[in-house]
N, C-alpha and C positions, 0 to 999 in steps of 0.2 A: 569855294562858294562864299559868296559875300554875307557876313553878319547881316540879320535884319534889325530892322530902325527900332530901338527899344521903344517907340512912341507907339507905332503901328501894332505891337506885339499887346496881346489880352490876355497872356497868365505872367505871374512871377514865379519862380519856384527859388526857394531859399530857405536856412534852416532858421528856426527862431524859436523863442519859448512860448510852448502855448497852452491854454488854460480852459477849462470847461465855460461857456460865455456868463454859468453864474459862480464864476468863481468859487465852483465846492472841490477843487482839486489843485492836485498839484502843479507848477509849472513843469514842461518837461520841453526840453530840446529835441527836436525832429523837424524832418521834411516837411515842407508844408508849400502847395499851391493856396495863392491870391490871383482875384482879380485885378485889373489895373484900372486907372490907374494909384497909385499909394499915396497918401499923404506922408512926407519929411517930418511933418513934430504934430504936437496936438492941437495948436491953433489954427493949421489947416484946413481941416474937413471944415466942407456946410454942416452947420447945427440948427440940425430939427425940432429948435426950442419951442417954436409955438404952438407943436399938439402936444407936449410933455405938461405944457403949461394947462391949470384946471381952467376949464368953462366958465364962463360967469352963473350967477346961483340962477337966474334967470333961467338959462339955458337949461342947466341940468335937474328944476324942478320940472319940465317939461315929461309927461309923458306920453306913450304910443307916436303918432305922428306929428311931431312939434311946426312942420314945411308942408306947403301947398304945393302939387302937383298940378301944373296946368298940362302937361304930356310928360309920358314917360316909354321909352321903347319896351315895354314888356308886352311882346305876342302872344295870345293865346290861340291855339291853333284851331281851325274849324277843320269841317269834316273834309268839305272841296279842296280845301288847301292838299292835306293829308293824301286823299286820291287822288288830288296832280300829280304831289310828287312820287307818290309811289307809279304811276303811270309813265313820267319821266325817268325814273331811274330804273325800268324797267329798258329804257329805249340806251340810256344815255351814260349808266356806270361806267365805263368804261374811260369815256370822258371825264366824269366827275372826278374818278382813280387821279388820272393824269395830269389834272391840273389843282391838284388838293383838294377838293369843294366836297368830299363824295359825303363825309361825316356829319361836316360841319351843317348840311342841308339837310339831315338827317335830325341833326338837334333840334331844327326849326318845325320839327315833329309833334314836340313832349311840351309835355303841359305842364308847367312851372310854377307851382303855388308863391305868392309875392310875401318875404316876408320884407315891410319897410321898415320896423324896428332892429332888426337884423343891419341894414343898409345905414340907416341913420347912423348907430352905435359907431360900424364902424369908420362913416365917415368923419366923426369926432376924432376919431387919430390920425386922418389923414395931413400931410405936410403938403402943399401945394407947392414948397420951396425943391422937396428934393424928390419928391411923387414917389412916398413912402406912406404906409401907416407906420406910424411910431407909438409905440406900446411901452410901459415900464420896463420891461422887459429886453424891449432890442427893436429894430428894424424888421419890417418886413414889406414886401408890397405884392403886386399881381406882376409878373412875369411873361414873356412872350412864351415861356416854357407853359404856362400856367392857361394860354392862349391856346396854342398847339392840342394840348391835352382835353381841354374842357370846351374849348369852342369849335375845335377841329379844322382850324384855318392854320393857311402856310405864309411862314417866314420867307419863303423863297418865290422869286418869280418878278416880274416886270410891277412897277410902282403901280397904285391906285389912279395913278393921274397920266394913264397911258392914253395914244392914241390909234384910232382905225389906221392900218396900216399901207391897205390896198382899195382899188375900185370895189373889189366883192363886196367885201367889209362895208365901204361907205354907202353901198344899193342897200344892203341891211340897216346901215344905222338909219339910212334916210325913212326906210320903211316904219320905222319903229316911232322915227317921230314922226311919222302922218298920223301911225295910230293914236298916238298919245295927245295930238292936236284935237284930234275927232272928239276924244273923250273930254277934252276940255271943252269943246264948242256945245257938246250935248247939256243934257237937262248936269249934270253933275256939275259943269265948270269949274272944273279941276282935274288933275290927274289922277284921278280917285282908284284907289288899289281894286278895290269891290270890283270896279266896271272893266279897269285891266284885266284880271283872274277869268270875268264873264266872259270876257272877248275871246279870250285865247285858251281857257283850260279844257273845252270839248274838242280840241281837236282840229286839224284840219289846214292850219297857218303855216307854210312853210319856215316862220320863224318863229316858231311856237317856242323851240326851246331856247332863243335868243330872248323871247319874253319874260320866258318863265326864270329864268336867271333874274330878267330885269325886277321882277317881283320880288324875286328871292330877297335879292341887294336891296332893294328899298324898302323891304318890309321888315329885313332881321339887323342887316348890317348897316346902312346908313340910312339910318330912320330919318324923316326932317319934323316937323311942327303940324305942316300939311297932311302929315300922311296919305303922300302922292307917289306917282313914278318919277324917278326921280332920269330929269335926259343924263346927267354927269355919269350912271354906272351902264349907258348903252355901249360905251367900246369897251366896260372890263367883262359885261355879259358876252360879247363877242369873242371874245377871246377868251376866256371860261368855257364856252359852249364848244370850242375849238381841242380842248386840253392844254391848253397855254396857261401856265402857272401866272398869278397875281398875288403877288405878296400881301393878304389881307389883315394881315395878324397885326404888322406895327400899325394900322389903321385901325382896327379894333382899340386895340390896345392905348392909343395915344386918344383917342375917343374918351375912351374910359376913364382915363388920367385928368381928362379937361370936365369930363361929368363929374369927377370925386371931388375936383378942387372948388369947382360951384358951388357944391352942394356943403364940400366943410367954409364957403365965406360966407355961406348964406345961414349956416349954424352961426357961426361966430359973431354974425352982425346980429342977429335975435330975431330978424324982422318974417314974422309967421305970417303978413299980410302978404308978401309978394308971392306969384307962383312962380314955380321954377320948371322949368323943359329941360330934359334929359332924354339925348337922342342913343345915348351908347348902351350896347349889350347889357343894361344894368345886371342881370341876369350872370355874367360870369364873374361878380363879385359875388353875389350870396354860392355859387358854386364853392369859389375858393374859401368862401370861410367853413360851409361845410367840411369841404375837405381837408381842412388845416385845424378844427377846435370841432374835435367829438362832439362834446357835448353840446354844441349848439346844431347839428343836422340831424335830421328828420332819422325815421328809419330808412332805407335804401333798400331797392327793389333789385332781385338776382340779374344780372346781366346774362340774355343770351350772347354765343358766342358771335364774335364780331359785330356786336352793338359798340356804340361810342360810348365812353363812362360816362357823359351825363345822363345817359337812359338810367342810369340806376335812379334819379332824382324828380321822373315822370311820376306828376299826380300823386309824391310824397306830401304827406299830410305835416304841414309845419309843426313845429314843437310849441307849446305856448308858451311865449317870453311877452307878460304884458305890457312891461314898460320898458324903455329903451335903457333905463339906469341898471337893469338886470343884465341886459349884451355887455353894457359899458365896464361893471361889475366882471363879469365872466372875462371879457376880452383883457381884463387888467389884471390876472388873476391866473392867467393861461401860461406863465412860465414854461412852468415842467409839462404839460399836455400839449403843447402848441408843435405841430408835427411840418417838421423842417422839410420835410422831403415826404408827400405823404403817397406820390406817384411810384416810389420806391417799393410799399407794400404789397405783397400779393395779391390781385382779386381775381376770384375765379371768372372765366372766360373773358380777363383782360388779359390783353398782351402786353407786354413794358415796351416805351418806346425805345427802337434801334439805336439810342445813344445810351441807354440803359448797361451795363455790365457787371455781371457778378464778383468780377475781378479789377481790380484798378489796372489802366491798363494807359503805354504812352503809346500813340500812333502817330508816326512817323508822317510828314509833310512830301515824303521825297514824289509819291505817285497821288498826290494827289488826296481829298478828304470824298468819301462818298454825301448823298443828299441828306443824308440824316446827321453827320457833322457836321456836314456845311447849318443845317436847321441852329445842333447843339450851339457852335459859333457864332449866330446869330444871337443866341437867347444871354451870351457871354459877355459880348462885346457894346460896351457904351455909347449910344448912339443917340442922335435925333430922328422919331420916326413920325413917319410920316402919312396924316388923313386928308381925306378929299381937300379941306382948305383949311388945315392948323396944324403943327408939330407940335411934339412934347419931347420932352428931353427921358431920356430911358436912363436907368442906371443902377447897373446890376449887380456892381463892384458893392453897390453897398448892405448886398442882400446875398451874397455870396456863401450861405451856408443853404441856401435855398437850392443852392444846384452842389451838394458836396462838396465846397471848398471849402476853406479857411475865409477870414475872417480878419481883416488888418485895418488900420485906417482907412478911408475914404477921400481919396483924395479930390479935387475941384479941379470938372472938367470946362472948358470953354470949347463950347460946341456949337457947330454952321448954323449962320442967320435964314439961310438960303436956300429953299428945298431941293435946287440939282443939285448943290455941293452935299448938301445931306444927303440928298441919295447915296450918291456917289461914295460914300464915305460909309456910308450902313451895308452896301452893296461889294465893296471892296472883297479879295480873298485878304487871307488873314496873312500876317509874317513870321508866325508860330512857327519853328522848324517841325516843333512837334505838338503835341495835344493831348493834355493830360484828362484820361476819361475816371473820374474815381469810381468806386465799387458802389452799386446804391446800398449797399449796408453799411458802409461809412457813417461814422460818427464824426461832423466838423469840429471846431475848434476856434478861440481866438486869440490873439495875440496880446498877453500881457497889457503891454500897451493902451492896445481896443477896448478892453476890460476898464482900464484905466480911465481914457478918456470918456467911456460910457459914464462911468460915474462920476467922474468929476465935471466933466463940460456938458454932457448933456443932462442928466439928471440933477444935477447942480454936487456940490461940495460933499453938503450933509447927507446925502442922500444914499442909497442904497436895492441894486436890484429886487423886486419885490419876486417872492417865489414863497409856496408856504410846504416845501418840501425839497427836499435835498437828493435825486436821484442818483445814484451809483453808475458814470456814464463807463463805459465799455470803448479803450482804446482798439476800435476794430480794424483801425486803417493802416497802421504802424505803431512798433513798439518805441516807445521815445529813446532816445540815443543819451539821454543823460538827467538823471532826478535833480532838480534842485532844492529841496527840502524834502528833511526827512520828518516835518513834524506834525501835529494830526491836522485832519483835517479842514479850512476851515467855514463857519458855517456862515451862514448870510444872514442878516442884519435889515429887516422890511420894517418900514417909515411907521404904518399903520395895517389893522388889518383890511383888506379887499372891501371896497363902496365905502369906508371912513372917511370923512374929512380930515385932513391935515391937519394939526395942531400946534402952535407953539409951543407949550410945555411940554410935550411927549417926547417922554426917556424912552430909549431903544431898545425893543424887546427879541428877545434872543429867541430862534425854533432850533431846534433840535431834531434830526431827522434819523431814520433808520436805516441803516446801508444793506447795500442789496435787497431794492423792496421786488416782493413777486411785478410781475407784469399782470396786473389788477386792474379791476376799476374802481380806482379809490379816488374821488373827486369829494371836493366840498368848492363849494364856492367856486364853479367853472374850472375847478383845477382835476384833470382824471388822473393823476398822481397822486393826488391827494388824500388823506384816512377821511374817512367818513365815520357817523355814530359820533358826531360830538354833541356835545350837552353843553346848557351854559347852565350851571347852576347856582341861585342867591343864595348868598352867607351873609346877613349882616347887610355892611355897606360895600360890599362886595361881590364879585362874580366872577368862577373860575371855566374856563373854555378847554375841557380837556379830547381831549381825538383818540378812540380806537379803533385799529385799525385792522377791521375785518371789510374782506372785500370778494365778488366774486371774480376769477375769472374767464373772460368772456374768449380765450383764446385758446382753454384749455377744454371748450363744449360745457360751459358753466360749472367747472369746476371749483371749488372754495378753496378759498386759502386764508389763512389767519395772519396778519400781519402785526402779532406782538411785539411789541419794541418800544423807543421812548416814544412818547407823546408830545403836542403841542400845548402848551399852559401860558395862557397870558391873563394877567391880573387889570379888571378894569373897575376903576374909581367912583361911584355912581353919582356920591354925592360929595367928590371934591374934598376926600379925605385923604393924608398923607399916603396912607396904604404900604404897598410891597414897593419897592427901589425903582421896580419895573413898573411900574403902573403909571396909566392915563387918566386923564377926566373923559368920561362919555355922559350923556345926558341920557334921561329914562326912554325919549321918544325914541333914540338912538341905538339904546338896547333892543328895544324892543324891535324894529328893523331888522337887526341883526339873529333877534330867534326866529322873525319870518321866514325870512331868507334860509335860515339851516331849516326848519322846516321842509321847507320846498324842497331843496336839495337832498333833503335825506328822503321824501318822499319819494321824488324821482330816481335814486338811489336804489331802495326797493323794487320798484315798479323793474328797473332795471337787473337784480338779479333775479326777480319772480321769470321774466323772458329770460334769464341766462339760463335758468334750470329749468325750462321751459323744453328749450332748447337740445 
């Protein structure tokens, strides 16, 4: 059997020394899968410098909604809508099953509370260079994996930009645009969705559910300005209605990539006068942050069985976050709570998806990959994907601990100008002999190196991952094949603390953390790893910040647990006196921020074990 093309192939497997991504442990030699493809040195990778880099002061005095919205795709469902589709999906599940759409049009059910502070926040870390949010912390971004799960559309199936195929077909498309002529010629003159839904939701249209798709698609999935029927989704409606799969997802997804990057050039330029139009699911970004940063979602509503998980997020009552400097705060501050894999957890009456395994597990190429590898493969592989009329470049290799891998350089791909060779190329079976599924209780890792270059090229020289705790990770994937230091542990080293300004004179202040913390809800400052009960108390010309660490937790039915150990102590200079070795200059208006802020969080803190013991 002939080797395949190392170019074509999307994992590496090789042994290497690898490291907790905030370097609180030791290096260890083992096994380890990457995605590809890998950067040779550190000069390599694209550098995500321009969200690492702060906002102008402009920018970040800005609170609640700093950007004008002259359209934005967020649907709130009415009642007719609701009764169609349940009417349809009474006739048509079956089809829906068949050609992926069953859930997804299920989501366009739930009524979605908007928070735009939430979205702003975290379009300030977005990189429009490598279509990442970039955080102090690491990379992360929204995933076709993250698509699949929360929007309920498929990876797989004939492109967005398909055509009717036969005469039948084109008697239907033709039908569909006489309708949608009529409605333009009428009092509306326009395509107007309201008078679509009237025409055809009572019944009676032999292409009722070629409509009712076409609705679907222009109303959830490819919104325009107009908010019309759109003619471009009359042959993927025909073919949906059919059960013919349509790969919706990198068309979502590369939508939302081109919404994120607007919206962070339109932060960065300052200008609050312009309004901006956002046609994409905006909606499956505040999903994803929910389910990635606790502390920032709603409470969640029990899933019946065989609902989609965004039903848990129907007509959740948003958390109050007033200003956007608060998400920015939390989202910079999420180290240790920021949940890699958060599809991995159990939730009652969810099922994990078929690429899911409790086991790590290699599956052999010889007979073939079933539809839900072939999906995982999808979600793997580097591509350009592709919407009604724009691509984005996807790239997953550099978010690789999002789907249990490891975690290596980044290397720079050069990817098709051309939307068939894209295709062709996203669409391709893979040259993997084999395919490595890791366990979802895998804990990733990164490669020495990665660590390396995080801090040195992308965060700059001086700098240093920000975390305000040090969790004790759990080699659960494999035992490493060879220690390389025997000496203790060591701890991290954070610039300032969470929502500070940056300082020139700021000597670097040491935390200290406690090994083996319970699995608690210990958060301060957006961190749910973190102790809670801190105090800032004046001495003088002075104030000390100490943390104990009692917490409840929420996974043992609100039971408590006491988290005695060292503490955090940082020494801050109020009035620009020499003070402790460790100490900064803060200003009074600055402190005082800073006790709001705990404040708040220990209030909510509260609030949150009164419901644990509640419970």
């Amino acid at each position: 059997m002939a080797k395949p093309s190392s170019s074509n192939t999307i994992l590496e497997e090789r042994k290497g020394f690898m490291v907790s991504p905030f370097g609180d442990s030791k290096p260890a030699l083992r096994k380890a899968y990457f995605l590809k493809p890998i950067a040779t040195s550190m000069e390599e990778p694209e550098l995500p410098s321009d969200s690492i880099s702060p906002l102008s002061a402009q920018t970040l005095q800005r609170n609640y909604c700093p950007l004008k919205f002259s359209s934005m795709s967020w649907v709130h469902p009415n009642q007719d809508w609701i009764t169609w589709v349940s009417r349809m999906q009474s006739k048509h599940q079956a089809a829906w099953k068949k050609s992926g759409i069953d859930q997804a049009i299920l989501n366009s059910t739930y009524d979605i509370k908007k928070s735009i502070e939430l979205i702003i926040g975290l379009s300030e870390k977005w990189c429009p260079n490598t279509n990442t949010f970039v955080f102090p912390w690491g990379e992360a971004t929204i995933t076709l994996e993250d698509v699949i799960i929360l929007g309920g559309y498929s990876v797989l199936g004939s492109p967005v930009s398909c055509f009717v195929e036969n005469r039948e077909w084109e008697v239907i498309e033709e039908k569909m645009m006489d309708a949608r002529m009529n409605i333009v010629r009428s009092r509306a003159r326009k395509a107007c969705q309201h008078a679509w839904m009237k025409k055809f939701s009572n019944g009676g249209s032999e292409i009722e559910h070629e409509a009712f798709l076409a609705l679907w698609l222009s109303r959830t999935v490819f919104q325009n300005s107009s908010h019309t029927i759109r003619k471009q989704v009359f042959p993927i409606a025909i073919c949906l209605a059919r059960g013919i799969p349509i790969a919706l997802a990198p068309a979502v997804l590369a939508s939302i990539y081109r919404d994120l990057s607007r919206l962070k050039r339109a932060i960065v330029a300052g200008n609050n006068e312009s309004r901006l139009e956002l046609f994409s699911p905006v909606q499956l970004v505040q999903f994803w942050a929910w389910e990635r940063f606790p502390i920032l979602q709603p409470k969640p509503d029990v899933l019946n069985f065989g609902d989609p998980r965004s039903a848990r997020w129907d007509r959740a009552k948003i958390p109050k976050i007033p200003k956007v400097e608060n998400v920015r705060l939390t989202l910079d501050s999420a180290a240790e709570s920021f949940l890699w894999r958060p599809y991995a957890k159990s939730l009652k009456n969810w099922s994990f998806p078929e690429f899911y395994r409790e086991n790590e597990e290699l599956v052999l190429a010889d007979s073939g990959f079933d539809i839900h590898l072939e999906s995982f493969i999808r979600c793997l592989r580097v591509s350009k994907i592709l919407g009604l009329d724009y691509m984005e470049n996807y790239s997953p290799h550099r978010v690789a601990m999002q789907f249990g891998m490891d975690q290596d350089l980044p290397g720079r791909v050069n990817l098709d100008k051309t939307r068939e060779i894209a295709w062709m190329n996203y669409n391709k079976p893979t040259s993997d002999t084999k395919l490595y599924i890791p366990s979802r209780l895998s804990e990733s890792n990164v490669t020495t190196r990665y660590l390396k270059w995080w801090e040195q090229m992308v965060l700059g020289k001086n700098k240093k991952v920000s975390g305000s705790s040090q969790q004790q990770r759990s080699a659960k994937r494999s035992k490493p094949d060879l220690q390389v230091s025997k000496g203790e542990k060591t701890s991290i080293d954070p610039d300032v603390p969470p929502g500070f300004r940056p300082k020139n004179n700021m000597n670097e202040s040491r935390i200290s953390a406690k090994k083996d913390k319970p699995a608690a809800v210990e958060m301060l400052a957006g961190n749910n790893q973190q102790s809670f009960g801190n105090e800032v108390i004046a001495n003088g010309g002075e104030a000390t910040m100490g943390a104990a660490g009692r917490a409840t937790d929420q996974t043992g039915g609100g039971q408590e647990n006491t988290a005695a150990g060292n503490t955090t102590s940082n020494r801050l200079s109020i009035n620009g006196n020499a003070g402790e070795s460790n100490g900064y200059k803060l200003d009074i208006a600055e402190l005082e921020n800073w006790i709001t802020l705990l404040e708040r969080k220990v209030a909510k803190l509260k609030a949150a074990r009164r419901l644990g013991a509640q419970v």
